[in-house]
ZAMARGU-4260 file (C-alpha; in steps of 0.2 Angstrom, whole numbers, plus 5000, padded with zeros to 4 digits):
<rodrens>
0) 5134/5293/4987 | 5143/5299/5004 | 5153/5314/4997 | 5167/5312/5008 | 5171/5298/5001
5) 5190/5295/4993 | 5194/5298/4976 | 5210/5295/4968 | 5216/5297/4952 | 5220/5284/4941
10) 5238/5279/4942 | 5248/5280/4927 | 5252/5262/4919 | 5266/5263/4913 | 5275/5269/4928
15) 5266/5256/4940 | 5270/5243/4926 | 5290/5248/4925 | 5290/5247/4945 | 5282/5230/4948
20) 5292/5222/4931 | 5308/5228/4943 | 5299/5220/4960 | 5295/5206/4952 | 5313/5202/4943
25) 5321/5205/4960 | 5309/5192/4969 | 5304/5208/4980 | 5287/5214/4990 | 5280/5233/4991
30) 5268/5236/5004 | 5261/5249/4991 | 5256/5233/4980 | 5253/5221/4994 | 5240/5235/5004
35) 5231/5242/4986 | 5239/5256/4993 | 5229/5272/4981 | 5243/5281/4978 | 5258/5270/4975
40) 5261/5281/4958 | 5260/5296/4965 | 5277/5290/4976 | 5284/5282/4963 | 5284/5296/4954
45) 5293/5304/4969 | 5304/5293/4968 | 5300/5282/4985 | 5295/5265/4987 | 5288/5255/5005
50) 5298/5239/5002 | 5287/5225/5011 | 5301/5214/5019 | 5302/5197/5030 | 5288/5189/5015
55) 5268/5192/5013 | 5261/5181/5027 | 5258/5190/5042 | 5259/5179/5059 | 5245/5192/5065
60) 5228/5194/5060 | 5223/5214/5061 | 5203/5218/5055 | 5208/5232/5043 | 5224/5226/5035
65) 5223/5216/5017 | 5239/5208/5019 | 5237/5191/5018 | 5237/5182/5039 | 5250/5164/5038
70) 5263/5153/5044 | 5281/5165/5044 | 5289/5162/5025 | 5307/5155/5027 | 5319/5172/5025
75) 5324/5174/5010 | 5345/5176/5010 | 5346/5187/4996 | 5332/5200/5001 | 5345/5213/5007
80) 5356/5212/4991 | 5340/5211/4980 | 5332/5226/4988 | 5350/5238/4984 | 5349/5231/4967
85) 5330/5237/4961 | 5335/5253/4971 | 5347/5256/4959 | 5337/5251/4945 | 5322/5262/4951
90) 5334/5277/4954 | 5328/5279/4972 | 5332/5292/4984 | 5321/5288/4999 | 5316/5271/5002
95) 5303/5266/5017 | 5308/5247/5024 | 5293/5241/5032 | 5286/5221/5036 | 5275/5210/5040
100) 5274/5204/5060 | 5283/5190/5064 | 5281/5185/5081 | 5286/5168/5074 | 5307/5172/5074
105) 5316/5174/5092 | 5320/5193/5088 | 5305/5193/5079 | 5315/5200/5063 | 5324/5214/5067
110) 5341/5204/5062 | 5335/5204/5044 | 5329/5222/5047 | 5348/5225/5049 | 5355/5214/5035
115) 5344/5224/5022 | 5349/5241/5029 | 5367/5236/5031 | 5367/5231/5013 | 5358/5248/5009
120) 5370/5257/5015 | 5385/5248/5008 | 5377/5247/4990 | 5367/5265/4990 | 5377/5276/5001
125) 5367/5292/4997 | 5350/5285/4998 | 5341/5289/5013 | 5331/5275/5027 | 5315/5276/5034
130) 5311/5261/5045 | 5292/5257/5048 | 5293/5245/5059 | 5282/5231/5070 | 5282/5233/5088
135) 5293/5217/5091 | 5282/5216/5106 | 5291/5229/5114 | 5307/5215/5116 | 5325/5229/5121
140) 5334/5218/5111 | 5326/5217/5094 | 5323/5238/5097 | 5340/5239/5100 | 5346/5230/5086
145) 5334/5246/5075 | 5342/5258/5083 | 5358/5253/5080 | 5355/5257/5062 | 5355/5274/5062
150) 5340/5277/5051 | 5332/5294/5047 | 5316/5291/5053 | 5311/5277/5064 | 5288/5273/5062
155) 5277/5263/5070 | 5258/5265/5070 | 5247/5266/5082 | 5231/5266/5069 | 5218/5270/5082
160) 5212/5276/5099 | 5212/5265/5113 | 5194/5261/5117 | 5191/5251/5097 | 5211/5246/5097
165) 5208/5229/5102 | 5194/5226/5091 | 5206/5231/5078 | 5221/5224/5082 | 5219/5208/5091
170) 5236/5200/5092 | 5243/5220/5096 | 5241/5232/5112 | 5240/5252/5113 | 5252/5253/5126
175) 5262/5243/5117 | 5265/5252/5104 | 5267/5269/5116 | 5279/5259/5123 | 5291/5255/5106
180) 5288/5272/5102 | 5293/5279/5117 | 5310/5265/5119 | 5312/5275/5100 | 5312/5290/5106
185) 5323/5289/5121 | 5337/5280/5114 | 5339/5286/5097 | 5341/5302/5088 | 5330/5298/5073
190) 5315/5306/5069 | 5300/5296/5078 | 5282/5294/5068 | 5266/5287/5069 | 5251/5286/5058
195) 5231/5284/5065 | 5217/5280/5055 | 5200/5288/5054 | 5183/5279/5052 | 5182/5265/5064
200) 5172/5271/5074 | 5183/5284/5086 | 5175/5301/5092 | 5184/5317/5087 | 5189/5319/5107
205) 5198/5304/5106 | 5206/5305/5093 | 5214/5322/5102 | 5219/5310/5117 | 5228/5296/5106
210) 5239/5313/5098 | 5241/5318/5114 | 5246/5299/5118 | 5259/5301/5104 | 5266/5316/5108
215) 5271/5315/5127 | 5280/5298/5122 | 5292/5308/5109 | 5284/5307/5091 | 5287/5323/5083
220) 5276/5317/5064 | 5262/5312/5061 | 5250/5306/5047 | 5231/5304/5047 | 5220/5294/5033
225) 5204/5290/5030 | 5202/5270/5033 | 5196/5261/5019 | 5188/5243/5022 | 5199/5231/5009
230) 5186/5219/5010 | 5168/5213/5015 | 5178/5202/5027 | 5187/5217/5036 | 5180/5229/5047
235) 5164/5243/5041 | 5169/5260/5038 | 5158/5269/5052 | 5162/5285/5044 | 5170/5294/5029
240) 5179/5311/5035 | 5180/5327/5025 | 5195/5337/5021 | 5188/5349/5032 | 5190/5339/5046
245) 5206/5333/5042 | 5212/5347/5042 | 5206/5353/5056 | 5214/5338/5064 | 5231/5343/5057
250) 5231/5361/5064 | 5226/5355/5082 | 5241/5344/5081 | 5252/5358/5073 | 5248/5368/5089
255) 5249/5352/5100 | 5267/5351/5097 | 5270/5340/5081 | 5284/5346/5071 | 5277/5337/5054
260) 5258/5333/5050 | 5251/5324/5034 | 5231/5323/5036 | 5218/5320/5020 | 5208/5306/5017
265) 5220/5295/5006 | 5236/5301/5017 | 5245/5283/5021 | 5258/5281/5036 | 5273/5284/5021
270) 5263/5297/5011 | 5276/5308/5005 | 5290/5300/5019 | 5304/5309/5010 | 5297/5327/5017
275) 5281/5327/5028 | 5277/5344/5027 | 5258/5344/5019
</rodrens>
């Protein structure tokens, strides 16, 4: 048995029960559910939630990810009003909006982006938005339309180095994402994020390049997890990292420049979103 290997905790029942009965009555997705995230109870808990919009087929096809690869769903009208309804009910304060790609729509979906936090807004004035978004292949028009919103934070992940990015996300680019991250970064006052995986088969070195990568286009947080393969059809797990390393990682990045690092084997890209301070 590798020792560094992930455990977690077995989540409580009854509180992932009561938050997918409220998901499921409001015809809603959670990327906590959708990704076998490991600690969706530990955030419900903390009253957050990654709501998964835009439907559950992805247009692209990335070798780590478990949600389901497809033909772009027909948008679902009532998403926005449905998602401020189950925030009430759940009693959120912090709420993540994430989706899948789809590079099927012409703003490749960042209009609904900004019906659902339109309709946040209006119906849950006090809760506060983090956007993870995709990288809307770095289109000025559908980035404009996210930062129009005025969001508190503004996320999109790079999930590796450059050398192993293709092999891992096909249908995405490395500088692409630098470049959506930067376009974030420059034209609005949100806080920028990004999130790398660890165990694809990246060197230590690398891994410092890619932060640095981050850093000089304007992300000031940063999360770092261990990667887990979903399935025997995704890609191996070359390694699994100890804490030790992790947090080795997070002080090198501290002293980099990052204002906010979360790093531990089972850290997710909104692991403890509402204050990334571990």
């Amino acid at each position: 048995m590798n020792p560094y290997k992930p455990r977690v905790k077995a989540p409580d029942p009854y509180l992932i029960k009561q938050t997918k009965d409220i998901l499921q009555r409001n015809n809603l997705n959670s990327v906590c559910e959708e990704a076998s995230c490991p600690n969706r109870a530990e955030c419900y808990f903390h009253n957050t939630t990654t709501f998964m919009i835009l439907g559950k087929s992805c247009t692209r096809s990335c070798h780590f990810c478990s949600v389901q690869t497809g033909k772009g769903e027909e948008i679902n009208k009532d998403e926005p009003s449905s998602l401020a309804r189950a925030i009430n009910e759940l009693g959120l304060d912090y709420v993540v909006l994430t989706s899948v790609d789809r590079d099927d729509l012409k703003d490749y979906g960042a209009g609904h982006f900004k019906a659902c936090v339109s309709k946040i807004k209006e119906k849950c004035p006090k809760v506060e938005i983090e956007l993870l978004t995709p990288d809307f292949r770095a289109d000025s028009s559908a980035l404009d339309i996210i930062i129009s919103l005025g969001v508190k934070k503004l996320a999109h992940n790079e999930e590796t180095i450059r050398r192993i990015s293709k092999a891992v996300r096909p249908q995405s680019s490395y500088d692409r994402s630098l470049k959506t991250l930067e376009y974030y970064a420059l034209h609005s006052q949100s806080i920028i994020k990004s999130s790398l995986m660890l165990g694809l088969g990246e060197s230590d070195s690398e891994l410092l390049e890619t932060m640095q990568d981050l850093l000089d286009v304007g992300v000031s947080e940063l999360t770092l997890g261990q990667y887990l393969q979903p399935s025997p059809k995704h890609l191996e797990v070359q390694r699994y990292c100890s804490q030790d390393l992790f947090d080795e990682l997070k002080a090198e990045a501290l002293d980099m420049g990052f204002k906010a690092v979360a790093s531990g084997p089972l850290v997710r890209s909104s692991y403890h979103a509402k204050d990334l301070s571990l």
